[in-house]
N, C-alpha and C positions, 0 to 999 in steps of 0.2 A: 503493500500500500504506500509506503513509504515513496515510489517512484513520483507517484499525484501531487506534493505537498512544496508548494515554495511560499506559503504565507508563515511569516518569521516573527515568531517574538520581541518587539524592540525595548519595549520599557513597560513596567508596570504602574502600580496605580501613580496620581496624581496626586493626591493626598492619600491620607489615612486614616482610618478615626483614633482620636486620641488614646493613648494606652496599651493600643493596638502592636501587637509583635508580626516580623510575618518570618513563615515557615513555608520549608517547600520539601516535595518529595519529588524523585526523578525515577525513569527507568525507562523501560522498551517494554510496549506492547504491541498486538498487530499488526508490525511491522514497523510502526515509530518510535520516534522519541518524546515519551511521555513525561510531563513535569504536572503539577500543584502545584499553586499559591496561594498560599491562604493567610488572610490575617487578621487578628484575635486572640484572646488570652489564651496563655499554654494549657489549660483544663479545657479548651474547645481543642484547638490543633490538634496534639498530639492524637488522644482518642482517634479524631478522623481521618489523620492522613497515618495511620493506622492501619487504618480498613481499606484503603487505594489498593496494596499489592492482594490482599485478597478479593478484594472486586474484579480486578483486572485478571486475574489467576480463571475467576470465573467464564468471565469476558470472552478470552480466547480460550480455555476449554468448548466452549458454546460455539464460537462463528471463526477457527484459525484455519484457514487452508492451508496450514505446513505442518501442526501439529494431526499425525493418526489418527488421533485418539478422539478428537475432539465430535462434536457433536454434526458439524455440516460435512467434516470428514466421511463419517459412518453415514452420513444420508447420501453423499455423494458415490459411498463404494458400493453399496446396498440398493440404491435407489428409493430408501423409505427411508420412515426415521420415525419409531413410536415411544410415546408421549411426551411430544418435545417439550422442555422447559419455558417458564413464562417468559424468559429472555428472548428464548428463538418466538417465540407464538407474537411478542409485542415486537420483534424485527419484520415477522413476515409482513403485519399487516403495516407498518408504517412504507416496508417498501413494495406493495400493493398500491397503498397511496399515493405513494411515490413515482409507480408505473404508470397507475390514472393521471395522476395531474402534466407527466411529459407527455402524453400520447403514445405509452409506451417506449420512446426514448432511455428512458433506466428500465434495465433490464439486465437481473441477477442469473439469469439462465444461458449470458454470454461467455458462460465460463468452456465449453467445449471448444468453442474458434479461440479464442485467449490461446488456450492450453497449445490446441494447433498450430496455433501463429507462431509459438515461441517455441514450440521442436520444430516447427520447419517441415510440419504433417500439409496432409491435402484438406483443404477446409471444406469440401462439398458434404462430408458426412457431418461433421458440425455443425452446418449452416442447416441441416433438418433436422437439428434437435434443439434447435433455439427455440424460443418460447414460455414466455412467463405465464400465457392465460393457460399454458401445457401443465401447468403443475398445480395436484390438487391437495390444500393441506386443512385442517380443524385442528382443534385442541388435542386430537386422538393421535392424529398421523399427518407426515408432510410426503407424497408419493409422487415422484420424477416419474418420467414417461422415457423409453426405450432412449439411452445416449444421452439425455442428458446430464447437467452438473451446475450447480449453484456455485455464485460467489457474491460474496457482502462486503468487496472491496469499495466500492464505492459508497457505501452509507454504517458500514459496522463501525468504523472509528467516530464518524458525529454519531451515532448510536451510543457508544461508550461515553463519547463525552457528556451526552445528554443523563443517562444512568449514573455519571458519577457527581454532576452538578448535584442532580436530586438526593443522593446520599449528602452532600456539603450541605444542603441544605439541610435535609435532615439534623444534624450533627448544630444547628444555629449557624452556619456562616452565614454572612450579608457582603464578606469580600473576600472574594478567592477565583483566580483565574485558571479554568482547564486547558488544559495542551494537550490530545489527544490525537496529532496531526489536524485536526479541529480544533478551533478553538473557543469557549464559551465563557463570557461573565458573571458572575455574581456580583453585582454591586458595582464599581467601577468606577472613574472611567481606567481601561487599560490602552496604551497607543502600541498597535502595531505596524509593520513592516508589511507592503505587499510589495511581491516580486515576482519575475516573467523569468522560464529557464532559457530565455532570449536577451531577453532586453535588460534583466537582471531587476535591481530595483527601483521601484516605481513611485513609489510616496508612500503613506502611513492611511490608516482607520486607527478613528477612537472607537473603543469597546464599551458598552455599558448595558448589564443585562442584558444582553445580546449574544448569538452566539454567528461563527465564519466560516465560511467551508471554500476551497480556493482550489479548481482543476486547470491542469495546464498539458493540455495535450501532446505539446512535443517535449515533456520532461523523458519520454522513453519510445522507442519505434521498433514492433516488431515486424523486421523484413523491411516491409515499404510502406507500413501504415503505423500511427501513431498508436499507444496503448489503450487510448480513451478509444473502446468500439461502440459504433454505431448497430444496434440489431436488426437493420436495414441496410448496411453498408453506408450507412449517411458518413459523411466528411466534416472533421471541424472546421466551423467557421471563425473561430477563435482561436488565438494564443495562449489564453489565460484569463476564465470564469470565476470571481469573489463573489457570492452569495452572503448577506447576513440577511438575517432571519431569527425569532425567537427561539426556534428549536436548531440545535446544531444536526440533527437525525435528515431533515427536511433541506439543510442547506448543502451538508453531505451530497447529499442523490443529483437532488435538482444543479449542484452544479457542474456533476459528472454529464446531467442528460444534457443542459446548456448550453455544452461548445457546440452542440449541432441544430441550435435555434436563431431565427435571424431575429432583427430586433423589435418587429411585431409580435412573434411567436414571443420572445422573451417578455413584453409589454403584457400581453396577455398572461403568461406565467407568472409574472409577479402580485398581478391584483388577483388570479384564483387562488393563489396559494399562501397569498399577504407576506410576502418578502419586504423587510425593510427596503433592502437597496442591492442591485445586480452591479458589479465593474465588471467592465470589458476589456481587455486587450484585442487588437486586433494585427493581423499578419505583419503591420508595420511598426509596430510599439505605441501606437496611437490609444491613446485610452476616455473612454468613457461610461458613463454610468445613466442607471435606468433603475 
């Protein structure tokens, strides 16, 4: 996942509230590099950033494409997967939502051409097993249909962020910033960094209560096409898609499906789906927002 990710950390809060200490935890999950920032008196912290390595422990047991063992693993080897955990059952359906509101654009069922692309296979058996409406799942069971294979590369990590925000909250934080290669605020403001794997960096967003999800197509190219696939063969039209949005899960997808919408399609995406504010890059370093 980590290939997607050029929206960079640059500074945290801008004040603090009085009293306030701030702590942080780091690490790797899903592919990225994971940090917390939290800040609050050490009988809140500690406690919480605490519970991060074993949320995340969770996390990727549930949605890892490199761990065996893990849960979309054994549905991918299997082609089932019975009684999937709340985590998998509240991913499916957010990237259901997710599918609905691109016009099918994100679509987690692109994982067999992916996989193709990247051994240097023939993509025509792939390309008839795509198909997100192909897969039928309930609280009982999640059932692939003949070749296919899921991946929650593009919405598990704003997925995770969104899960761990709620736990910080839980736990009373009102300021603490997730890095989850998503990024989400509690409280705020936080200024970051947005960059193009082209044009490098571009200027900053302030964070507040808000969370950022940032796709950039040619950060990776398998063969002669970019990583970011289209389940149509669509082409991006973009360099590099920033999403903020209240939910990081929803900014995730939608700016994976993005780079292949023009800017009506995007005009209309952002009032169905109530997006704060879309940046654009485009093929010349040209930037603008919607």
């Amino acid at each position: 996942m980590k290939r997607r990710r050029f929206i960079t950390l640059a500074a945290a809060f801008a004040c603090a509230p009085a009293g306030a200490r701030a702590a942080t935890w780091s690490g790797q999950a899903l592919g990225a590099e994971v940090s917390v920032t939290l800040h609050g008196p050490r009988e809140m912290t500690e406690p919480a950033l605490s519970d991060v390595p074993r949320l995340l422990h969770t996390i990727e047991q549930t949605f890892s494409l490199f761990k065996a063992t893990s849960d979309l693993s054994q549905l991918n080897r299997m082609g089932h997967l019975s009684n999937p955990n709340s985590l998998m059952q509240r991913l499916m359906a957010r990237a259901d939502t997710a599918h609905r509101a691109s016009g099918g654009l994100f679509d987690p069922s692109i994982q067999p051409l992916w996989e193709a692309l990247a051994l240097g296979r023939d993509t025509d058996h792939a390309r008839q097993a795509l198909g997100w409406s192909r897969v039928r799942w309930s609280k009982r069971t999640i059932t692939l249909q003949q070749g296919q294979a899921l991946t929650f590369n593009g919405i598990a990590q704003g997925f995770a962020t969104d899960v761990m925000r709620d736990m910080l909250v839980g736990h009373g934080a009102t300021q603490a910033l997730v890095n989850i290669g998503e990024q989400a605020a509690i409280g705020g403001p936080f200024t970051l960094g947005l960059a193009d794997p082209v044009y490098g960096h571009l200027g900053t967003r302030s964070l507040r209560d808000m969370a950022i999800a940032t796709s950039s197509p040619a950060a990776m190219v398998l063969g002669d096409q970019t990583h970011i696939l289209g389940p149509r063969g669509d082409l991006p039209l973009w360099s590099t898609v920033s999403i903020e949005a209240p939910s990081a899960t929803m900014a995730d997808a939608l700016s994976t499906a993005a780079v292949f919408m023009d800017l009506n399609a995007l005009r209309r995406l952002k009032l169905a789906a109530k997006l704060h504010r879309i940046t654009l890059v485009d093929s010349d370093g040209n930037i603008q927002t919607v």
